[in-house]
C-alpha positions in Angstrom: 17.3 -29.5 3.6 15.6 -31.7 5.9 11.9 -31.4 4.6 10.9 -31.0 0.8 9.0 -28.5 -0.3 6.3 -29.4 -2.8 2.6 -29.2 -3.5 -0.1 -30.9 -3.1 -3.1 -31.4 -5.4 -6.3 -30.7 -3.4 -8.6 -31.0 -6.1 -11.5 -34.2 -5.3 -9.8 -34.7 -2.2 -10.1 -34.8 1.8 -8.2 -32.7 4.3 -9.0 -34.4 8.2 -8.7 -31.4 10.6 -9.1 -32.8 14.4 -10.4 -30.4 17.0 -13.4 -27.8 17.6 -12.0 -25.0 18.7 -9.7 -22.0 18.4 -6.3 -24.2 16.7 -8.8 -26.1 14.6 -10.4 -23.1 12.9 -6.9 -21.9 12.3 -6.2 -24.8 10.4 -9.3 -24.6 8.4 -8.6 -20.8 7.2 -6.0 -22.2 5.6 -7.3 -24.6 4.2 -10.6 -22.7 3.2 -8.0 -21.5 0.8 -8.1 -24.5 -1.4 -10.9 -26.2 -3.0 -10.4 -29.8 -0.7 -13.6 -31.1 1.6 -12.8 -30.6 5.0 -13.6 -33.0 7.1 -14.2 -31.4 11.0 -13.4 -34.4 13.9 -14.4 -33.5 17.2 -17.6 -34.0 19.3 -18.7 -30.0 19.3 -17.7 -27.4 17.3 -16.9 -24.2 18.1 -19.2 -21.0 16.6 -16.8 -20.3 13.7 -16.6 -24.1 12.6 -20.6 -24.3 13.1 -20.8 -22.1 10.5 -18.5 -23.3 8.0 -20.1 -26.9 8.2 -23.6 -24.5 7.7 -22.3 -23.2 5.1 -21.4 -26.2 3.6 -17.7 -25.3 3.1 -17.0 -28.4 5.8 -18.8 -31.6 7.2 -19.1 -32.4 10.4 -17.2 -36.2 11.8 -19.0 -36.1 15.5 -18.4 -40.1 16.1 -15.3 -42.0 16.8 -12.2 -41.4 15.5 -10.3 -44.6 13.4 -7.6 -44.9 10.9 -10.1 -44.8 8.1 -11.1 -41.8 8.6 -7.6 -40.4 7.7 -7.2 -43.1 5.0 -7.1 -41.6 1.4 -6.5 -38.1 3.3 -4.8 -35.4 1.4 -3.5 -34.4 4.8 -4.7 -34.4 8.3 -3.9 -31.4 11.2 -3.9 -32.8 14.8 -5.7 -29.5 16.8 -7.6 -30.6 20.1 -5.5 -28.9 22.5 -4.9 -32.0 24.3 -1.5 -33.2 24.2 -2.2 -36.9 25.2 -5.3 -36.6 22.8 -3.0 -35.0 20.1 -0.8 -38.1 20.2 -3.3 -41.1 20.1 -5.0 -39.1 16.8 -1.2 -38.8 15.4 -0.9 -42.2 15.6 -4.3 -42.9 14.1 -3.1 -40.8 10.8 0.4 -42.5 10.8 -1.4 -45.9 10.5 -3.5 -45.3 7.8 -0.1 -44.0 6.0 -1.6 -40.1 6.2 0.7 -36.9 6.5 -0.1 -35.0 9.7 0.7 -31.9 11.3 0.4 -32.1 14.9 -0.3 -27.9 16.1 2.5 -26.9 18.2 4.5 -30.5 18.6 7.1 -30.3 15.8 8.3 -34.1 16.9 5.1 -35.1 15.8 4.8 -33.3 12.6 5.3 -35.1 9.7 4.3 -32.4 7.2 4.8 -28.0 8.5 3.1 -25.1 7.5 4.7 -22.5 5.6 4.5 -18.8 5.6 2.3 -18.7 2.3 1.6 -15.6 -0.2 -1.6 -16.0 -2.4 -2.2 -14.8 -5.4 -3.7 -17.7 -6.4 -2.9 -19.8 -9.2 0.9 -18.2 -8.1 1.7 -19.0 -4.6 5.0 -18.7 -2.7 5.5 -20.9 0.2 8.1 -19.6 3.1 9.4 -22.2 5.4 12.1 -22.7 7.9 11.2 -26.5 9.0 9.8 -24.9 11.7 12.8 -23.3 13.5 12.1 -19.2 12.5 8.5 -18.7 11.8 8.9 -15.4 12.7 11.3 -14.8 10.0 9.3 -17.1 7.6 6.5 -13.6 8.2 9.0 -11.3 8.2 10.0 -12.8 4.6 6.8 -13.3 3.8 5.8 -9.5 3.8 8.6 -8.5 1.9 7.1 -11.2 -0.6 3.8 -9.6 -1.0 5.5 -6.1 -1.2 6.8 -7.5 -4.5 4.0 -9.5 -6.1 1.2 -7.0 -7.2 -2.0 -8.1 -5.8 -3.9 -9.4 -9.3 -0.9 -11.1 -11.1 -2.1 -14.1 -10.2 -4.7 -13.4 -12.4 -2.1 -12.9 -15.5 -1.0 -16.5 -14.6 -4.3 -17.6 -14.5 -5.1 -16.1 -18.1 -1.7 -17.3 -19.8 -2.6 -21.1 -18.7 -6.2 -20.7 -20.1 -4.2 -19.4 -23.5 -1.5 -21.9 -23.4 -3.4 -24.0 -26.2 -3.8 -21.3 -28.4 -0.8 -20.2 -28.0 0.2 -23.6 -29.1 -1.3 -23.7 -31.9 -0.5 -19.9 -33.3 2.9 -19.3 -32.4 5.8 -21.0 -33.5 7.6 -23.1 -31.3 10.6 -21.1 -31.5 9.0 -18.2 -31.0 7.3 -19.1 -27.7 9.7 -18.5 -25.0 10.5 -14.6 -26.2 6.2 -14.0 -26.4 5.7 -15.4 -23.2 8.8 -13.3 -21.7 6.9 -10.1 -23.5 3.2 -11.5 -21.8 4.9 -11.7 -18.3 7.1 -8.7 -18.8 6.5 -6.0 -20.8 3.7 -4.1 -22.1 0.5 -6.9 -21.0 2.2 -7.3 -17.7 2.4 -3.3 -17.5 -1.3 -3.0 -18.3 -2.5 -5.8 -16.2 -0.9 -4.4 -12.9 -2.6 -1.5 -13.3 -5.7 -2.4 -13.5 -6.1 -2.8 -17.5 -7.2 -6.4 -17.5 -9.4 -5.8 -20.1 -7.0 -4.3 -21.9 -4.1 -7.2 -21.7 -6.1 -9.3 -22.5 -7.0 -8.0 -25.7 -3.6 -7.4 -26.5 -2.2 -10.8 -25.9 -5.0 -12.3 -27.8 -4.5 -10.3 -31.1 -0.6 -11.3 -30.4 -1.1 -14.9 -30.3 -4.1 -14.0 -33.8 -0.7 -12.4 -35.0 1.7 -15.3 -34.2 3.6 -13.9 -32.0 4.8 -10.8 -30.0 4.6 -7.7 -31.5 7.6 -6.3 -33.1 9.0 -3.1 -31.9 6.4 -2.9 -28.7 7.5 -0.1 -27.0 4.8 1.5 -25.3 6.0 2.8 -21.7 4.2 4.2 -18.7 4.4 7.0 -15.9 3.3 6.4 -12.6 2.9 9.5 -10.2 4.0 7.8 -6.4 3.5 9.3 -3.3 6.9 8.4 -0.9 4.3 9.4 2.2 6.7 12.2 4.8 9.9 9.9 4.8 9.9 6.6 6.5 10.3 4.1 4.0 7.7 1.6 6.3 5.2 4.3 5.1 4.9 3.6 1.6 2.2 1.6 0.5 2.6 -2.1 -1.1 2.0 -0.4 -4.6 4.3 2.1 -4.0 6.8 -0.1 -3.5 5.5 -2.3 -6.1 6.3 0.2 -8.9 9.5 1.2 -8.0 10.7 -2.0 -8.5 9.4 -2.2 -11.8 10.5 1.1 -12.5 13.4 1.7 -15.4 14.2 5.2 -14.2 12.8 7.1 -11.1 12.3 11.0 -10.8 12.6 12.3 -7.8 12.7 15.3 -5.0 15.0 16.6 -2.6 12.2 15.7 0.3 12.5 11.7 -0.7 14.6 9.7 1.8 17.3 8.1 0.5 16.4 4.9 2.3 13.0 5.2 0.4 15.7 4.6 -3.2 16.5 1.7 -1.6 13.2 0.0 -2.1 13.9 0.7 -6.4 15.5 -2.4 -8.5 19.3 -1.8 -8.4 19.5 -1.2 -12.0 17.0 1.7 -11.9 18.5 4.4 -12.8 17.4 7.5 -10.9 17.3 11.6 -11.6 17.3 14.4 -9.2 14.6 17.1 -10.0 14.7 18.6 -7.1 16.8 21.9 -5.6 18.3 22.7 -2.8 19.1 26.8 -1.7 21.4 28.3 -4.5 21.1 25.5 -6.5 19.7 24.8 -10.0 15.9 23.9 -10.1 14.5 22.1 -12.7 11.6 23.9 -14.2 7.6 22.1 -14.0 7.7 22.4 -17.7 11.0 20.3 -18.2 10.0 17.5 -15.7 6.7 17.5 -17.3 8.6 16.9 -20.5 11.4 14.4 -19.4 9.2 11.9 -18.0 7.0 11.9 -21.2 10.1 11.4 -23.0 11.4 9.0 -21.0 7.6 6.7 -21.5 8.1 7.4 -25.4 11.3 5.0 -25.1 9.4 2.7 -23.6 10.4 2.8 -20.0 8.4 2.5 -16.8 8.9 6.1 -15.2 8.3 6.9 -11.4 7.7 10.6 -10.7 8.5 10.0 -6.6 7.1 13.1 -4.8 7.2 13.3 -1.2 3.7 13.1 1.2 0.6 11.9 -1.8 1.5 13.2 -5.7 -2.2 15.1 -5.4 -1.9 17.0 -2.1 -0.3 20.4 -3.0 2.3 18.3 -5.8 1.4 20.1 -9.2 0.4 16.0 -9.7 -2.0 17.7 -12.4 0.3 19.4 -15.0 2.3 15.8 -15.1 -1.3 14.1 -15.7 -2.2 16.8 -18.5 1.4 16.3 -20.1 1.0 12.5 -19.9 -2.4 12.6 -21.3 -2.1 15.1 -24.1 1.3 12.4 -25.3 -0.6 9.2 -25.0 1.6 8.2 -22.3 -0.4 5.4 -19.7 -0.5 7.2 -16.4 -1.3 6.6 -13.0 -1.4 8.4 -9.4 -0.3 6.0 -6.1 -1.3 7.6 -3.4 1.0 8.2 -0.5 0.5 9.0 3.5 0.7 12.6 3.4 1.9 14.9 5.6 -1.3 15.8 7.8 -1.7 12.4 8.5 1.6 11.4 9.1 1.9 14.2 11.8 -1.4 13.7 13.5 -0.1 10.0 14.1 3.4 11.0 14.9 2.0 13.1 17.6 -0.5 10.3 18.9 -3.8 12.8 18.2 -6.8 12.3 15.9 -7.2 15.6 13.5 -10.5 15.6 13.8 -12.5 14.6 17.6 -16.5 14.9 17.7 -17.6 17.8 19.8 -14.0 19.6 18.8 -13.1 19.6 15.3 -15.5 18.1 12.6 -13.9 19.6 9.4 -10.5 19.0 8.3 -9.2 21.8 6.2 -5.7 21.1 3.9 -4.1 24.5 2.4 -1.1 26.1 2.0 0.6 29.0 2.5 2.8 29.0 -0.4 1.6 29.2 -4.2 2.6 29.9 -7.6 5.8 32.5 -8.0 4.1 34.2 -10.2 0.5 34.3 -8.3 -0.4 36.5 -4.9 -0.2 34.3 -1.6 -2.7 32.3 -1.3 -5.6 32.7 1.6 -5.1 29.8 3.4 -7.4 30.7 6.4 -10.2 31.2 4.5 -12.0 27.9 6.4 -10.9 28.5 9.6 -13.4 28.8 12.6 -14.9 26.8 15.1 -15.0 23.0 14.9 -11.9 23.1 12.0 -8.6 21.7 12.1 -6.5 23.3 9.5 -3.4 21.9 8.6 -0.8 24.5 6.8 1.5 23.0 4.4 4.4 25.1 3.2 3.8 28.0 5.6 6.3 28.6 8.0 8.0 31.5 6.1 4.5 32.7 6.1 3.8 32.4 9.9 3.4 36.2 11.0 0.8 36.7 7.7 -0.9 33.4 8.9 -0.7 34.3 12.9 -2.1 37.6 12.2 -5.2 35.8 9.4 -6.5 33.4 12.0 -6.3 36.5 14.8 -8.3 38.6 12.4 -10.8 35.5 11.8 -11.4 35.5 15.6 -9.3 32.8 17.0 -7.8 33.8 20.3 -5.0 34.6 20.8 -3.9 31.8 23.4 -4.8 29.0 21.0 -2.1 26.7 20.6 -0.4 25.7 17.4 1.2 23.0 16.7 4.6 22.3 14.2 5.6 19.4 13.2 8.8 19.0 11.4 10.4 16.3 9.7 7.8 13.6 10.4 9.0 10.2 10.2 12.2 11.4 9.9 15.4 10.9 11.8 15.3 14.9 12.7 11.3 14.9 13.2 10.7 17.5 16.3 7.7 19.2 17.5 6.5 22.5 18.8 3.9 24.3 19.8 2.7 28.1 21.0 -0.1 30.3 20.9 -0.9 31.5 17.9 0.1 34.8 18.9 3.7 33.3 19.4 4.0 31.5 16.1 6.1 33.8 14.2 8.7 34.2 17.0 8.2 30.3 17.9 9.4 29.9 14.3 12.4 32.2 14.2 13.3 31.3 17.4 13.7 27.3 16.7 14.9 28.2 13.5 12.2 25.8 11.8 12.5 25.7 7.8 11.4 23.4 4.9 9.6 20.7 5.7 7.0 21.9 8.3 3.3 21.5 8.9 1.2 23.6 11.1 -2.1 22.3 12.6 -4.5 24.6 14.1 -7.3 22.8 15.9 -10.3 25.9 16.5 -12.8 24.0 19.2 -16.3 23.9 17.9 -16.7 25.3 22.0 -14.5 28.0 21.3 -16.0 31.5 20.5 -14.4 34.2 18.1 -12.9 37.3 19.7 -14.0 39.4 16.9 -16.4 39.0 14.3 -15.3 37.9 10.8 -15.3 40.3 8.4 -17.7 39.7 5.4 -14.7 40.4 2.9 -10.9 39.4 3.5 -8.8 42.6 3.2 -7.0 42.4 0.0 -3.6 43.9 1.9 -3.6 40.7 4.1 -4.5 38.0 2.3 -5.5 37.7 -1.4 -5.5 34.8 -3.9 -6.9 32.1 -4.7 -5.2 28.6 -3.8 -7.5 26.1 -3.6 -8.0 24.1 -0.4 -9.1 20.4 0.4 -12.1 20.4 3.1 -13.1 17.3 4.5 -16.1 17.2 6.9 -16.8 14.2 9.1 
C-alpha cells in the first residue's frame, strides 16, 4: 500500500473546504455526512453553499486566506477551480501541518477520497489511491447490494448495550451472544423491519445472561427474480439471497440470478418442465414451512414479483397459519419489464389511462378465466400466460369492439438472452402465434386508444360459451 486507510474523528472539529462553486459543494456533501463544522473559504458562494451556511450546517470564511485558518483542521479540500490558486492554498494547509486534498491534482493530495457506503455507525471505505475510481464505484455498488440498508442501526444499538452487556453476560459467554445478536434470529428480525422487535429480544437476552439456548426460529421470504436479468433484482432481493440457507425456486429463474445466492446455499427445484414431475402448491407450501421450523432462512424465488399471478398468497396463509416470519420482496414484473424492453410507456395521456394486468390461464381445476373483461378505450391490457389462449382472446377483444387492425404486441423472454418481439393485428394473433412458434414465457399487451371507437357494441352479459370465470385482475388507473 502506498496510502493507509483509517478514520478520522470529526466530532468538535473543523473541516476547511476552499472554493464557492460546483467542486466545493461536492466536497461539502460529503462532508455534510459527518457531524464536523465546515468552514466555506472563498469570496462568494455559490446558491447551494448559500444555503447550507443559511442553514447553519456551514460558516462562511469571506476574508483572506492564511495558514491559521487550516491550523487545528481535521482536513482541508482545495476546490477553486484554479490551478495556480489550488496550489498557493495547498501550500497554505501544508504549512500549518494540515492534510489536504487538492480536487482533481493527485500530486497535490495528501489525503484521497474513497468510494464510501453509509450506513452509518458502519461504513466501508473503497479506495484505489486514486488510480481506478471507476472501479472503486463499481465495488462500491456491489457493497451496498450486500449491506441491508438499516444494519447500521443494529450496530448502533449493540454499542449503546455494550455496558449492559458487560455487566449481565459472562465474559466467556460474550463473543458467542454477540455472534447470535449480529447473526441469527435479532439480525433476522432487524433486516426486516422488526426493530422493535430485536430489540426486545436482545434486551431480555442480555436480562437472561446470555443467548438463548436452542434459538431456532427461521424465516421465509417470498422474492421476486423480476423477468430474468440478474441487473433487475432489487438491492433486497439480492440482499436475502445471500442470507438465505436454502432457496426454492422455478424453472423461469435464470441461472445467472443463483449466482447472486451465498455459495453454501443450498438450492431446490420446484419447478417443471413438459413431461416432467411438478411439484404440487400444497407440498411447496409445506416444504418451505418445514424448512423455517429448522431454523433456516428460506427464499421462495418466483420469477417477475411473488404477488402478480404467483399463488404468493397460499405460501403467506401456510407461513402464517405455522408461525413462520414471512415477507414478500417485490420484483420488476413482467409488464414492466416489457414496456421498457420495447422503449414505450404502458400507459400515454390522451391514449391509454388504465393499466389492466390478467391472465389467460387459471386454476386446472377452474373455467378460463375472462381476462378481457376491462378492455375498451383508453386501456392497456397486459395478458400474462395467454398465448395458448390467443384465438379465445383474439376473438374476446373482437367481440368487446376492438377492431380488428389493432395491433398486438408479444413480447417473449424479456431480459433474456432469447427475448424477441412481435406484433400483428389482433385479428392475426392466433396465426402470429403458431406461426413463430411462441410458447411459455410470453406477454401480450394490447393498447385500445381512448380515440379509438368500438366496432360493435359490448354486450351487457359475456357469453358463457366464450369466456367464463372468474380470475381476478389488477387495474391501475392513472
Amino acid at each position: 500500500m502506498k496510502s493507509f486507510p483509517m478514520f478520522i474523528r470529526t466530532t468538535g472539529r473543523r473541516v476547511v473546504i476552499a472554493g464557492g462553486g460546483e467542486q466545493a459543494a461536492q466536497k461539502s456533501r460529503l462532508i455534510l455526512k459527518t457531524d464536523a463544522q465546515i468552514v466555506l473559504a472563498a469570496p462568494s458562494l455559490d446558491a447551494e453553499l448559500s444555503a447550507l451556511v443559511a442553514q447553519n450546517r456551514a460558516v462562511h470564511h469571506a476574508g483572506t486566506i492564511t495558514p491559521a485558518l487550516f491550523d487545528g483542521a481535521a482536513m482541508a479540500f482545495i476546490a477553486t477551480g484554479s490551478p495556480a490558486a489550488d496550489a498557493c492554498l495547498h501550500r497554505l494547509a501544508q504549512i500549518a501541518r494540515c492534510p489536504v486534498n487538492v480536487v482533481d491534482q493527485p500530486d497535490l493530495c495528501e489525503i484521497t477520497t474513497p468510494s464510501i457506503v453509509d450506513r452509518d455507525p458502519v461504513v466501508v471505505a473503497i479506495g484505489t489511491e486514486g488510480t481506478a475510481p471507476v472501479l472503486a464505484r463499481q465495488i462500491k455498488t456491489q457493497v451496498e447490494q450486500m449491506l441491508p440498508v438499516n444494519i447500521g442501526g443494529l450496530a448502533a444499538l449493540a454499542g449503546r448495550l455494550r455496558g449492559a452487556v458487560s455487566a449481565r453476560v459472562a465474559h466467556a459467554q460474550r463473543r458467542a451472544f454477540w455472534a447470535w445478536v449480529f447473526s441469527d434470529t435479532p439480525r433476522m428480525t432487524w433486516v426486516r423491519g422488526g426493530e422493535r422487535e430485536a430489540a426486545e429480544t436482545i434486551k431480555s437476552a442480555i436480562a437472561s445472561g446470555g443467548r438463548p439456548q436452542g434459538d431456532t426460529a427461521g424465516s421465509i421470504a417470498l422474492v421476486g427474480a423480476g423477468p430474468g436479468a440478474r441487473d433487475l433484482l432489487t438491492l433486497r432481493a439480492v440482499q436475502r439471497l445471500q442470507e438465505a440457507d436454502v432457496i426454492f425456486y422455478d424453472r423461469l429463474v435464470e441461472p445467472e440470478v443463483l449466482e447472486l445466492a451465498r455459495r453454501d446455499a443450498e438450492r431446490v427445484f420446484v419447478g417443471k418442465y413438459v413431461g416432467a414431475h411438478a411439484w404440487p402448491q400444497d407440498r411447496i407450501n409445506d416444504v418451505i414451512v418445514a424448512e423455517a421450523r429448522k431454523g433456516r432462512r428460506v427464499v421462495r424465488l418466483k420469477s417477475g414479483d411473488p404477488g402478480i399471478f404467483g399463488r404468493a398468497g397460499e405460501e403467506l396463509d401456510s407461513a402464517r397459519k405455522a408461525g413462520i416470519a414471512i415477507e414478500i420482496v417485490p420484483g420488476v414484473t413482467a409488464a414492466s419489464a416489457a414496456g421498457a424492453a420495447m422503449g414505450q410507456s404502458l400507459t400515454e395521456r390522451g391514449i391509454s389511462d388504465t393499466l389492466v394486468l390478467a391472465t389467460g390461464t387459471g386454476s386446472a381445476q377452474d373455467p378460463l378465466p375472462d381476462c378481457t373483461r376491462f378492455a375498451g378505450p383508453g386501456t392497456t391490457t397486459a395478458l400474462y400466460m395467454s398465448v395458448r389462449q390467443a384465438d379465445r382472446i383474439s376473438a374476446a377483444l373482437q367481440a368487446r369492439g376492438l377492431p380488428a387492425d389493432t395491433i398486438v404486441q408479444v413480447a417473449v423472454d424479456v431480459s433474456k438472452p432469447t427475448q424477441a418481439f412481435h406484433s400483428a393485428p389482433v385479428s392475426d394473433l392466433a396465426a402470429l402465434v403458431t406461426d413463430t412458434g411462441i410458447s411459455g414465457c410470453a406477454i401480450l399487451l394490447v393498447t385500445w386508444p381512448m380515440t379509438l371507437e368500438r366496432n360493435a357494441p359490448v354486450p351487457l352479459v359475456q357469453p358463457v360459451a366464450s369466456l367464463c370465470g372468474a380470475q381476478t385482475a389488477l387495474v391501475a388507473t392513472a
